[in-house]
PyMOL CGO cylinders between C-alpha atoms (Angstrom):
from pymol import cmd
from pymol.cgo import CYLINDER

trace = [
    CYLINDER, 10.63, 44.64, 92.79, 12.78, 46.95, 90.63, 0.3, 1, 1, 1, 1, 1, 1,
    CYLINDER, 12.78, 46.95, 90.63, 13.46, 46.32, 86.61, 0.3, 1, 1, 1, 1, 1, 1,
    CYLINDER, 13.46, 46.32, 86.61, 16.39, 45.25, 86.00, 0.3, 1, 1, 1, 1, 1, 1,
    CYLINDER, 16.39, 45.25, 86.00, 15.69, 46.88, 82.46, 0.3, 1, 1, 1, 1, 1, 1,
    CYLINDER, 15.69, 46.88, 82.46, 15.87, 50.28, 84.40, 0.3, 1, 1, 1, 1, 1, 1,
    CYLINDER, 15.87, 50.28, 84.40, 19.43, 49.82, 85.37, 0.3, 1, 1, 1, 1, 1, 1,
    CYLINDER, 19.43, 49.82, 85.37, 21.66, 52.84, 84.11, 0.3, 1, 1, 1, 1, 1, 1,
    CYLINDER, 21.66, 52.84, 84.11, 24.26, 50.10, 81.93, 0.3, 1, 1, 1, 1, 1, 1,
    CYLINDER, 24.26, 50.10, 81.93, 21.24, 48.39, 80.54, 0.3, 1, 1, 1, 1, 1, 1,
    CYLINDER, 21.24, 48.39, 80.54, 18.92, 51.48, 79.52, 0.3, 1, 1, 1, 1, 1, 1,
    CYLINDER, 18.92, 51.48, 79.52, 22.71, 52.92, 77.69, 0.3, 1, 1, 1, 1, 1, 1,
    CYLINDER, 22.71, 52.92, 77.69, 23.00, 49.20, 76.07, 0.3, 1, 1, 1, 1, 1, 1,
    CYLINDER, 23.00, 49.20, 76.07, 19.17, 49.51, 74.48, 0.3, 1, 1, 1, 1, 1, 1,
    CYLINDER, 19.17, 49.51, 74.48, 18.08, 52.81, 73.43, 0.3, 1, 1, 1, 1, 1, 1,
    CYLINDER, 18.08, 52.81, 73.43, 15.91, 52.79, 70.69, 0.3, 1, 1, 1, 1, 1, 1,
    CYLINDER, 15.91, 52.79, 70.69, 17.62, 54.73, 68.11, 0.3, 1, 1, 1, 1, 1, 1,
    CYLINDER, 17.62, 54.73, 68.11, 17.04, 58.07, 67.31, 0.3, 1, 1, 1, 1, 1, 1,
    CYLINDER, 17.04, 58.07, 67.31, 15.82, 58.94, 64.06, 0.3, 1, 1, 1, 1, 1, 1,
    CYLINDER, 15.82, 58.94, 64.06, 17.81, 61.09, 61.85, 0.3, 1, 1, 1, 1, 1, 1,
    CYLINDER, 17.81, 61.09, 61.85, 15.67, 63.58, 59.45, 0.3, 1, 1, 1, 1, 1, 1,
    CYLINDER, 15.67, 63.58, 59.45, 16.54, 62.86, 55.70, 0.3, 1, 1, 1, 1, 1, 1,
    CYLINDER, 16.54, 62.86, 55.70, 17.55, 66.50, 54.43, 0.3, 1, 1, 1, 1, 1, 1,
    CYLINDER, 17.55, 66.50, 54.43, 15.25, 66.91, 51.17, 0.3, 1, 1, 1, 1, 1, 1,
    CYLINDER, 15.25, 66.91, 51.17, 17.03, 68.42, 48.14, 0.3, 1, 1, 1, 1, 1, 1,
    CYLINDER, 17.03, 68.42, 48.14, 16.03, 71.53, 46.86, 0.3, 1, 1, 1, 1, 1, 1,
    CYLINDER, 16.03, 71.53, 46.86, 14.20, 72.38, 43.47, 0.3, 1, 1, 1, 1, 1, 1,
    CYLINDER, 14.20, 72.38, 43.47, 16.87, 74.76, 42.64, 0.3, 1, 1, 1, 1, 1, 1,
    CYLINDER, 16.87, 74.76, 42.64, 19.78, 72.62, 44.21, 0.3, 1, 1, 1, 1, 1, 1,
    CYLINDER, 19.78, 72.62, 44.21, 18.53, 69.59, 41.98, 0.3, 1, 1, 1, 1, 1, 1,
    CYLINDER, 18.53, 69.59, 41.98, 17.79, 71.80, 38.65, 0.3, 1, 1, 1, 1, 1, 1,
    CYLINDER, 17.79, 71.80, 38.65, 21.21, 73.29, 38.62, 0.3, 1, 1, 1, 1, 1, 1,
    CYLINDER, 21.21, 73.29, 38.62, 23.26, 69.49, 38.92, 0.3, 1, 1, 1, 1, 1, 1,
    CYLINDER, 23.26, 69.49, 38.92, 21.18, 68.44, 36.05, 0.3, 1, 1, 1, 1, 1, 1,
    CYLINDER, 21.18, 68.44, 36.05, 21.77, 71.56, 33.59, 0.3, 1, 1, 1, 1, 1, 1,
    CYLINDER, 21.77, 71.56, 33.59, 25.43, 71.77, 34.70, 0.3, 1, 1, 1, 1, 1, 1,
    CYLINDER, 25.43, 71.77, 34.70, 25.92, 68.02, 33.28, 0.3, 1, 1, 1, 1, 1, 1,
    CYLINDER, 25.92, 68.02, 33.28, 27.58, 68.12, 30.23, 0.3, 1, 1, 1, 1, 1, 1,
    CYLINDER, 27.58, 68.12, 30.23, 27.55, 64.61, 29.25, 0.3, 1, 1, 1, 1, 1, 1,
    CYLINDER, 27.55, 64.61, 29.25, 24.15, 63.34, 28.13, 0.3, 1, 1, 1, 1, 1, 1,
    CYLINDER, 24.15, 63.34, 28.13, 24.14, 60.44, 29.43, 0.3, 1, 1, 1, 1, 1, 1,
    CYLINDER, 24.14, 60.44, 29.43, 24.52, 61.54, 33.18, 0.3, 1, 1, 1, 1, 1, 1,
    CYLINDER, 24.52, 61.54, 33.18, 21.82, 64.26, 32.48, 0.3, 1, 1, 1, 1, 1, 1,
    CYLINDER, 21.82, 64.26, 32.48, 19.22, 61.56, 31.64, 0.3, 1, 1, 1, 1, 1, 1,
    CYLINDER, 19.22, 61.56, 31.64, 20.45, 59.38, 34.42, 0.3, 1, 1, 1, 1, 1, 1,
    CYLINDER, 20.45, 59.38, 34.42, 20.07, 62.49, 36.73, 0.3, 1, 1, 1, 1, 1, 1,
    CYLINDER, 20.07, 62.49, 36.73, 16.69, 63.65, 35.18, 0.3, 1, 1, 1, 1, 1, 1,
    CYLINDER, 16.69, 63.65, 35.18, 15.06, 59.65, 35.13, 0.3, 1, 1, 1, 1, 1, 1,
    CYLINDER, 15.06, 59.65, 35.13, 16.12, 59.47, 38.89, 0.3, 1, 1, 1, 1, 1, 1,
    CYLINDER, 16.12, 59.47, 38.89, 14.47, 63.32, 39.67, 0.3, 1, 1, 1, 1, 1, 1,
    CYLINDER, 14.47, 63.32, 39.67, 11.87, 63.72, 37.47, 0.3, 1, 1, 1, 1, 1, 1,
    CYLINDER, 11.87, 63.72, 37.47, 9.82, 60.11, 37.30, 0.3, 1, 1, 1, 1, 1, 1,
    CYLINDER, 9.82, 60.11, 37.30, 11.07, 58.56, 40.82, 0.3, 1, 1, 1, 1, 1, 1,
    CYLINDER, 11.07, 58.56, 40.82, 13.44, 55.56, 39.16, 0.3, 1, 1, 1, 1, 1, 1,
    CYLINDER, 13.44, 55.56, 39.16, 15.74, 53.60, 41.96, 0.3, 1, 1, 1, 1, 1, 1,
    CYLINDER, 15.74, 53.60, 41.96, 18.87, 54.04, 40.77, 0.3, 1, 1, 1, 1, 1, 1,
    CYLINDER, 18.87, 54.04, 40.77, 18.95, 49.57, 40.46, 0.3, 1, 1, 1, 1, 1, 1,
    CYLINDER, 18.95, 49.57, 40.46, 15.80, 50.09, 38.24, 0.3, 1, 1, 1, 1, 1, 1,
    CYLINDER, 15.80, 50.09, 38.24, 17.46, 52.82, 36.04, 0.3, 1, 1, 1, 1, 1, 1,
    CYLINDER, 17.46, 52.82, 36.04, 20.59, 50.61, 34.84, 0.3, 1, 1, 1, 1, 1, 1,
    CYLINDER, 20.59, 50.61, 34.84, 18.13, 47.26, 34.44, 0.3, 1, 1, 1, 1, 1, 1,
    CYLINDER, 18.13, 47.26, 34.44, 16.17, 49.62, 31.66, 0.3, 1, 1, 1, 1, 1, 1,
    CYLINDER, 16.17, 49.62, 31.66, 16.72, 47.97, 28.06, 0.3, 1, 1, 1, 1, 1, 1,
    CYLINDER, 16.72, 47.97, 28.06, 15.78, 49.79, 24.44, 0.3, 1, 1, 1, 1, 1, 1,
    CYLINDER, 15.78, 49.79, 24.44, 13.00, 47.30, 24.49, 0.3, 1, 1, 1, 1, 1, 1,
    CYLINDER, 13.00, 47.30, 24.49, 11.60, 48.04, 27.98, 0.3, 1, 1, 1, 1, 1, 1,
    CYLINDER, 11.60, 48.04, 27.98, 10.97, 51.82, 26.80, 0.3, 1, 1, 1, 1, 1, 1,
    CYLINDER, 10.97, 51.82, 26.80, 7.64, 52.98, 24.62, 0.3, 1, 1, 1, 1, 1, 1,
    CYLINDER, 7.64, 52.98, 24.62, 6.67, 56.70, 24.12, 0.3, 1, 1, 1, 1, 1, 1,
    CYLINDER, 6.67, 56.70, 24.12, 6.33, 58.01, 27.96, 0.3, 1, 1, 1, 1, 1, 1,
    CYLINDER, 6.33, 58.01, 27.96, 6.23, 54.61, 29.96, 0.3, 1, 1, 1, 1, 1, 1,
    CYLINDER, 6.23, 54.61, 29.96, 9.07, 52.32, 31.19, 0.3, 1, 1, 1, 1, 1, 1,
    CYLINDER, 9.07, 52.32, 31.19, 8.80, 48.66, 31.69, 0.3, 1, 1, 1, 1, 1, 1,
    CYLINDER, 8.80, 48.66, 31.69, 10.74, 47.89, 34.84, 0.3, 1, 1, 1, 1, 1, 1,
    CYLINDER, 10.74, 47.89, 34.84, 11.78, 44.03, 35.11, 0.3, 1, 1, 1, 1, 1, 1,
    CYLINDER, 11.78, 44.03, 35.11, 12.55, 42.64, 38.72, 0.3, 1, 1, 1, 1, 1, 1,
    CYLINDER, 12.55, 42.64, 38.72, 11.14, 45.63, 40.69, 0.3, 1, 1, 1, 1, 1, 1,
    CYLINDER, 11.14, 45.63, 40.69, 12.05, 46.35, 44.33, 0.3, 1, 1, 1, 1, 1, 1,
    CYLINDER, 12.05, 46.35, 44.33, 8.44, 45.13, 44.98, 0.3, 1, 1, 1, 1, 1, 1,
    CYLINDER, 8.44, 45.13, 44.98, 9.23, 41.70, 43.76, 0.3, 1, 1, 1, 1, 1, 1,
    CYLINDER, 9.23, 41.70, 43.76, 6.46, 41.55, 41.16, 0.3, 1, 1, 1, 1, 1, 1,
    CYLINDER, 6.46, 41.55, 41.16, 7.30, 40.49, 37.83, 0.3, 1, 1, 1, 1, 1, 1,
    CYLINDER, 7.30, 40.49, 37.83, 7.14, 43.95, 36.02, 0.3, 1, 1, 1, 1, 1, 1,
    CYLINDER, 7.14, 43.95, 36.02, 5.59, 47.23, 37.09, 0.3, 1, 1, 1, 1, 1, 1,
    CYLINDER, 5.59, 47.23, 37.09, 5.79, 50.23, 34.37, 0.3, 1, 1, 1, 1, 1, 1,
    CYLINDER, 5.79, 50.23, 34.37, 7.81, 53.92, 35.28, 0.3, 1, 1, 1, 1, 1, 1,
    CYLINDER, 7.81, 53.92, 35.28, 5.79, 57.47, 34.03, 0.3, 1, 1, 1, 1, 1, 1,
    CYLINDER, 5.79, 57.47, 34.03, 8.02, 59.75, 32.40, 0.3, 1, 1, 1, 1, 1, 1,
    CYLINDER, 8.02, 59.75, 32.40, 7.26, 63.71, 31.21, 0.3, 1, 1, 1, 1, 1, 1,
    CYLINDER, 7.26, 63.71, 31.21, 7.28, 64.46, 27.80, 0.3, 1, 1, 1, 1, 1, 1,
    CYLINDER, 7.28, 64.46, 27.80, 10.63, 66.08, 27.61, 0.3, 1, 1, 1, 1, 1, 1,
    CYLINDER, 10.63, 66.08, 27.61, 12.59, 63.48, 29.39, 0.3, 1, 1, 1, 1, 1, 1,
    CYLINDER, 12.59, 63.48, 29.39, 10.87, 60.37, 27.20, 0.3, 1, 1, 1, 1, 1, 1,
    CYLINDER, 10.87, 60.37, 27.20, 11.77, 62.81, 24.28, 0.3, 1, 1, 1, 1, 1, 1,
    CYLINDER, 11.77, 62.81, 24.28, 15.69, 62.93, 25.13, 0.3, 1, 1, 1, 1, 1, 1,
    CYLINDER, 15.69, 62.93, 25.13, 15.49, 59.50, 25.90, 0.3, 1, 1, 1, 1, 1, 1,
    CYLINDER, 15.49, 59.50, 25.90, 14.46, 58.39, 22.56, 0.3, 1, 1, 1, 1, 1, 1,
    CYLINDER, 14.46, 58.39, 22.56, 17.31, 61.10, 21.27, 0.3, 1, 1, 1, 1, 1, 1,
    CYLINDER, 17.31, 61.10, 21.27, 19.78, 59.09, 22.90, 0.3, 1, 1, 1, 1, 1, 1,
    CYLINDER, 19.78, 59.09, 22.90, 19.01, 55.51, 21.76, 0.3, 1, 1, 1, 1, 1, 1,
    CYLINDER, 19.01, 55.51, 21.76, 18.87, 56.57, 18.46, 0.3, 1, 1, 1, 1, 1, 1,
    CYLINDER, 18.87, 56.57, 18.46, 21.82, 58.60, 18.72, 0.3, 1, 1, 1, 1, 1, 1,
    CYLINDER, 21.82, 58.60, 18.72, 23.84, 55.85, 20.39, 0.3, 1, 1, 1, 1, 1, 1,
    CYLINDER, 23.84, 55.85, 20.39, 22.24, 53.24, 18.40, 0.3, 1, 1, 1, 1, 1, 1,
    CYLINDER, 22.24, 53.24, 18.40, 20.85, 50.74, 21.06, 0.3, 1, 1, 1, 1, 1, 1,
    CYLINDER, 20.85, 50.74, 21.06, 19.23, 48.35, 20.35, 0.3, 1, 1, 1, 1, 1, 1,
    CYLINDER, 19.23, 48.35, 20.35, 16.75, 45.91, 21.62, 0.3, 1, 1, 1, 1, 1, 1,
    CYLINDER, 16.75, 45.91, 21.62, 18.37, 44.09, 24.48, 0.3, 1, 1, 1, 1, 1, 1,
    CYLINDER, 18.37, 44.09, 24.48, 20.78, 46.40, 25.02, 0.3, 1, 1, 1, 1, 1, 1,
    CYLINDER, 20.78, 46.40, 25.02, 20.93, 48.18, 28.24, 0.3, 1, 1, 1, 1, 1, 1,
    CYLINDER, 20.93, 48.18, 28.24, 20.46, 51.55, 28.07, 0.3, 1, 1, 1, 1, 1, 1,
    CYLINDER, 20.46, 51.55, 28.07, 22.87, 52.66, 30.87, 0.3, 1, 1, 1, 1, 1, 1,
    CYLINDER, 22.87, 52.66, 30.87, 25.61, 50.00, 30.71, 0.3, 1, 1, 1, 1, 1, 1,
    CYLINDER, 25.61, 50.00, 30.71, 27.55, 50.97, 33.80, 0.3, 1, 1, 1, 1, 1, 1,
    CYLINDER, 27.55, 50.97, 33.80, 27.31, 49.09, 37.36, 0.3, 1, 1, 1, 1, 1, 1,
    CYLINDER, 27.31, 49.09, 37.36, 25.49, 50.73, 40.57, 0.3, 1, 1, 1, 1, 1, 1,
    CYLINDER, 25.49, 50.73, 40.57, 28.97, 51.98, 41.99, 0.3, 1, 1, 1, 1, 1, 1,
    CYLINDER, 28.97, 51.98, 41.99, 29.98, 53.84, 38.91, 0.3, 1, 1, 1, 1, 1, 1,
    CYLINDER, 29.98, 53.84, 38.91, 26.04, 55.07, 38.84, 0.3, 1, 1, 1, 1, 1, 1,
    CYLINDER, 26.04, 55.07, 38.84, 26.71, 56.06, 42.42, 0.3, 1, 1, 1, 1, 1, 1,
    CYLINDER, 26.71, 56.06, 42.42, 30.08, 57.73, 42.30, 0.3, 1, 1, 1, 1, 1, 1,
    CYLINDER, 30.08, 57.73, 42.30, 28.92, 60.02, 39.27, 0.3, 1, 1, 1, 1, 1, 1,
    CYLINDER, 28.92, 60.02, 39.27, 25.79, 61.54, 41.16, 0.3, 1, 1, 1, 1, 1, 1,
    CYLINDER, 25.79, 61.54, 41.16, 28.33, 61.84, 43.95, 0.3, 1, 1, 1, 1, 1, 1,
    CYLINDER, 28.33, 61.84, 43.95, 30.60, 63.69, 42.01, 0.3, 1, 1, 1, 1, 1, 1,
    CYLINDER, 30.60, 63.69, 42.01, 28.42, 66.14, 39.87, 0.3, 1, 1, 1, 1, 1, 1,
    CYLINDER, 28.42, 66.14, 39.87, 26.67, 67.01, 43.40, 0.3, 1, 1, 1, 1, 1, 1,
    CYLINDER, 26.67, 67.01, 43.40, 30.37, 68.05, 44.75, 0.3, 1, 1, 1, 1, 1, 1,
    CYLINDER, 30.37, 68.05, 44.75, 30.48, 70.41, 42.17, 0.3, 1, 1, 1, 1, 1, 1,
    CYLINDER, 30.48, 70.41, 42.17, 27.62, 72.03, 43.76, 0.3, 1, 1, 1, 1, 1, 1,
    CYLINDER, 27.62, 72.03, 43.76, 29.42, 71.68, 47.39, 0.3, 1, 1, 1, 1, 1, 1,
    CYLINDER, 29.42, 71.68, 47.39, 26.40, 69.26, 47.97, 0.3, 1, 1, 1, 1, 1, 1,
    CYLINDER, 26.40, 69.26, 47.97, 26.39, 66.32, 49.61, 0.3, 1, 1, 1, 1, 1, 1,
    CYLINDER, 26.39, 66.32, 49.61, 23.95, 63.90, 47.12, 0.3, 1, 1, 1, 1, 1, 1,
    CYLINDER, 23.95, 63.90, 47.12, 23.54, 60.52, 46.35, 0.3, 1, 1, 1, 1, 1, 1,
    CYLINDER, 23.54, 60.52, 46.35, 21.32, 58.23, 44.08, 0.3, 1, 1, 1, 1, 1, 1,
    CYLINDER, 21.32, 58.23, 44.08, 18.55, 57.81, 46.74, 0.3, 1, 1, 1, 1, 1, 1,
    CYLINDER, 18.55, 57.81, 46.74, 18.64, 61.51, 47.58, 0.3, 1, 1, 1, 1, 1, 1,
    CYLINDER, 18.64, 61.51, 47.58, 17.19, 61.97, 43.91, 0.3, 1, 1, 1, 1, 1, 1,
    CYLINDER, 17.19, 61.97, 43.91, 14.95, 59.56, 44.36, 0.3, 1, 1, 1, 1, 1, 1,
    CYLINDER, 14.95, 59.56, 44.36, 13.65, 61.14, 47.96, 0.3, 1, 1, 1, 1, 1, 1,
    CYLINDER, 13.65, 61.14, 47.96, 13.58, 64.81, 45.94, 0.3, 1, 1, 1, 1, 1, 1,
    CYLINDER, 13.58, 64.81, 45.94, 11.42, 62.97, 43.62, 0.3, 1, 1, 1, 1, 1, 1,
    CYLINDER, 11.42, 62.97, 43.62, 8.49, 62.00, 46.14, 0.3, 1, 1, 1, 1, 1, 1,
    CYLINDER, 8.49, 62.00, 46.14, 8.45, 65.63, 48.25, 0.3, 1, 1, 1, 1, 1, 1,
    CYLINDER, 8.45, 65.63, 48.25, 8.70, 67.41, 44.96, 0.3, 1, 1, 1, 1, 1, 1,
    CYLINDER, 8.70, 67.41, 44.96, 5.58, 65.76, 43.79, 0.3, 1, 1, 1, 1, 1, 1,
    CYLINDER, 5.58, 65.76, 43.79, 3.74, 65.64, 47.20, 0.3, 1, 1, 1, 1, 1, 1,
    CYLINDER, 3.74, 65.64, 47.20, 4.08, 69.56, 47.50, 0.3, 1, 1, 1, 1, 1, 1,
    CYLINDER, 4.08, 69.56, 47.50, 3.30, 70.37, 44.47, 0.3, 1, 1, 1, 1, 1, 1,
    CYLINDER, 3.30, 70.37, 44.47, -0.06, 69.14, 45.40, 0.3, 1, 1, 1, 1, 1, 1,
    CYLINDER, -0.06, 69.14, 45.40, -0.07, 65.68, 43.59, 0.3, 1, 1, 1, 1, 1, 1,
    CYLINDER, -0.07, 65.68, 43.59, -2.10, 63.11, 46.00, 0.3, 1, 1, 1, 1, 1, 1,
    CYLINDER, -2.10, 63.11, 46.00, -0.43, 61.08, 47.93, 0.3, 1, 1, 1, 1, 1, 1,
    CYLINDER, -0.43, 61.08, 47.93, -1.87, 57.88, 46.32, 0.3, 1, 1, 1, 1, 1, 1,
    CYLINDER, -1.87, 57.88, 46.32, -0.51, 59.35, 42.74, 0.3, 1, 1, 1, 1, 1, 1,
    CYLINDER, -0.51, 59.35, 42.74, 2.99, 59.72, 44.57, 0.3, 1, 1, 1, 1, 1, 1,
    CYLINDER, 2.99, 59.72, 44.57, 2.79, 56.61, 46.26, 0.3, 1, 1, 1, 1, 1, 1,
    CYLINDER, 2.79, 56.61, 46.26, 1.01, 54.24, 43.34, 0.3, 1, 1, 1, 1, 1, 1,
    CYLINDER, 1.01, 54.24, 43.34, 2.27, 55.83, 40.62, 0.3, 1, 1, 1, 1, 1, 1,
    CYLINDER, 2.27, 55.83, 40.62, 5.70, 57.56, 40.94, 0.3, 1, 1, 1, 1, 1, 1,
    CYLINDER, 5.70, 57.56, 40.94, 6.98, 55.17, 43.61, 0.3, 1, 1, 1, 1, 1, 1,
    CYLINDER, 6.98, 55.17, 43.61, 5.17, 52.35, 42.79, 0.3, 1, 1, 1, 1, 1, 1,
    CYLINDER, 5.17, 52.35, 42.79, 4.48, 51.36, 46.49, 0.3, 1, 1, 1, 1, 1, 1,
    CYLINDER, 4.48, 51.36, 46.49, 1.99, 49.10, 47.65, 0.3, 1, 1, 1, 1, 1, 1,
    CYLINDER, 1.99, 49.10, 47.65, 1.20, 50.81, 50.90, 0.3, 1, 1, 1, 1, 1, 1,
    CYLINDER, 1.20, 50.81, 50.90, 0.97, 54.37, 51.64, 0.3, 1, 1, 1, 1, 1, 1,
    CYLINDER, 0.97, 54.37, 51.64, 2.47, 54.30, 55.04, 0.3, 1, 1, 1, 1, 1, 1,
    CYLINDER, 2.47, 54.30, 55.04, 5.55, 53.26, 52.80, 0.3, 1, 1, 1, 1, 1, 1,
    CYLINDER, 5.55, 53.26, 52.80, 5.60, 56.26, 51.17, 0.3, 1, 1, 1, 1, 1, 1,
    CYLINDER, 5.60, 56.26, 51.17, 4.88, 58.50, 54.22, 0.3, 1, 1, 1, 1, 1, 1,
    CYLINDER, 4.88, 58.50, 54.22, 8.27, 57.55, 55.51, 0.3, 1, 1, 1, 1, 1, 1,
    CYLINDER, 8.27, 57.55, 55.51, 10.05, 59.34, 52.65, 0.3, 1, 1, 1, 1, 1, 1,
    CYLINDER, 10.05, 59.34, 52.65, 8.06, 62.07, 52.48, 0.3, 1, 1, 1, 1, 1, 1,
    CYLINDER, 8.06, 62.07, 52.48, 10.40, 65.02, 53.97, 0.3, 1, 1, 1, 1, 1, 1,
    CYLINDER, 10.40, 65.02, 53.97, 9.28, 66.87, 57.20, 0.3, 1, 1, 1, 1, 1, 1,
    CYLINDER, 9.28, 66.87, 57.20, 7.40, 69.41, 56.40, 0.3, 1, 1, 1, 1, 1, 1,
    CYLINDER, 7.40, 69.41, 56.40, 8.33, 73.18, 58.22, 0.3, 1, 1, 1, 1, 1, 1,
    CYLINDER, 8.33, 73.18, 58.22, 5.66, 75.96, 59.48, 0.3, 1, 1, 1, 1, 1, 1,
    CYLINDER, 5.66, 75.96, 59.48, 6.46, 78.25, 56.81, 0.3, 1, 1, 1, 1, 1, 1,
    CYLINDER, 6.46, 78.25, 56.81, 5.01, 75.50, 54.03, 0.3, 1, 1, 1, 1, 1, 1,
    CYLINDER, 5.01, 75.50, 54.03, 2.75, 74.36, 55.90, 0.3, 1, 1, 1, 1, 1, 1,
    CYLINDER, 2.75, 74.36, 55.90, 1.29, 78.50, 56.38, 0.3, 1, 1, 1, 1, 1, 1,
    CYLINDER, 1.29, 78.50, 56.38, 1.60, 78.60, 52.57, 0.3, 1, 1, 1, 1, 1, 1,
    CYLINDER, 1.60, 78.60, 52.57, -0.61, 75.35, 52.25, 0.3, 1, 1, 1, 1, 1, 1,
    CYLINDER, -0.61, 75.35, 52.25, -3.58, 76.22, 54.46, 0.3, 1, 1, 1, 1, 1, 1,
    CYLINDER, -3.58, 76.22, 54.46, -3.59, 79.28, 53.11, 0.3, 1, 1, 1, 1, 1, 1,
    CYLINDER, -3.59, 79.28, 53.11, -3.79, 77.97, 49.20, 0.3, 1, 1, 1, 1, 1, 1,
    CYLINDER, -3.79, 77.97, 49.20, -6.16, 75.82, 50.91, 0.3, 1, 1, 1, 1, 1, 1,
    CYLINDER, -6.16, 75.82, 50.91, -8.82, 78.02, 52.39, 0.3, 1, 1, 1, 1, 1, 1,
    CYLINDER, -8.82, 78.02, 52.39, -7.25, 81.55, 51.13, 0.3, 1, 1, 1, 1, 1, 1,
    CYLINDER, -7.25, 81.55, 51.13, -5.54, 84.16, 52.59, 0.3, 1, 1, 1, 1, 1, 1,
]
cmd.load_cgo(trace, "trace")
């Protein structure tokens, strides 16, 4: 008996869909939209985002309050838990503080008062000025593969930048990874 599944309308009507490679963002590509911002503001946005792997919904939650020395306090995570904290490097916590103090926020306040489409359009728009096509999550992506080859573990990435609770999570945003890197890994590996 034939499958009916086998059918040529049927097997058009329910292919599994292909999936489409994520281009990863490049060091240089990412560097240059943050240094060509002008406005402070959408520099830290850009930097918080690239540098210490915020979702661009965690970013505009983040209150004066919620921010001590290097570590962010993220209420209502993606992960559902009741808080999880954010890492950040010493220059970006640095011109952080520089702006609270600068705009004078205070406690409650939110530090980014603007709404996820505004958030969205601006990282849209400083990555045209680049000709590149960017958006929030693309920062966030560039976040993970610039950690993960640069030789951090993949339970730092995964635990600790992108908070996840599994690393098969994580795996899935990791960007494919080409011959030429993966030469120049084996080879820092075991040597030339």
């Amino acid at each position: 008996m034939r499958n009916p599944c086998n059918a040529s309308l049927l097997s058009k009507s329910f292919k599994a869909p292909k999936q489409v490679p994520h281009k990863i963002l490049e060091r240089e590509t990412v560097d240059e939209m943050i240094y060509n911002t002008t406005k402070q503001r959408d520099r830290l946005i850009l930097e918080l985002q690239a540098r210490c792997g915020l979702r661009i919904g965690e970013l505009l939650k983040i209150r004066v309050s919620d921010v001590s020395d290097r570590t962010i306090t993220l209420r209502e995570p993606k992960s559902g838990k009741e808080t999880e904290r954010a890492y950040m490097p010493e220059n970006v916590s640095r011109k952080l503080a520089e702006y609270i103090k600068e705009k004078a926020i205070q406690g409650e306040a939110r530090i980014f008062p603007i709404c996820y489409s505004t958030a969205r359009s601006l990282v849209k728009g400083l990555g045209a000025k680049l000709n590149v096509h960017v958006s929030p999550h693309d920062l966030w992506r560039y976040s993970v593969t610039y950690a993960s080859r640069n030789g951090v573990p993949l339970e730092v990435v995964s635990k600790v930048i992108l908070r996840h609770q599994d690393l098969k999570t994580t795996q899935i945003y990791l960007g494919r990874i080409s011959d030429s890197e993966a030469i120049r890994w084996m080879g820092n590996l075991h040597g030339k």
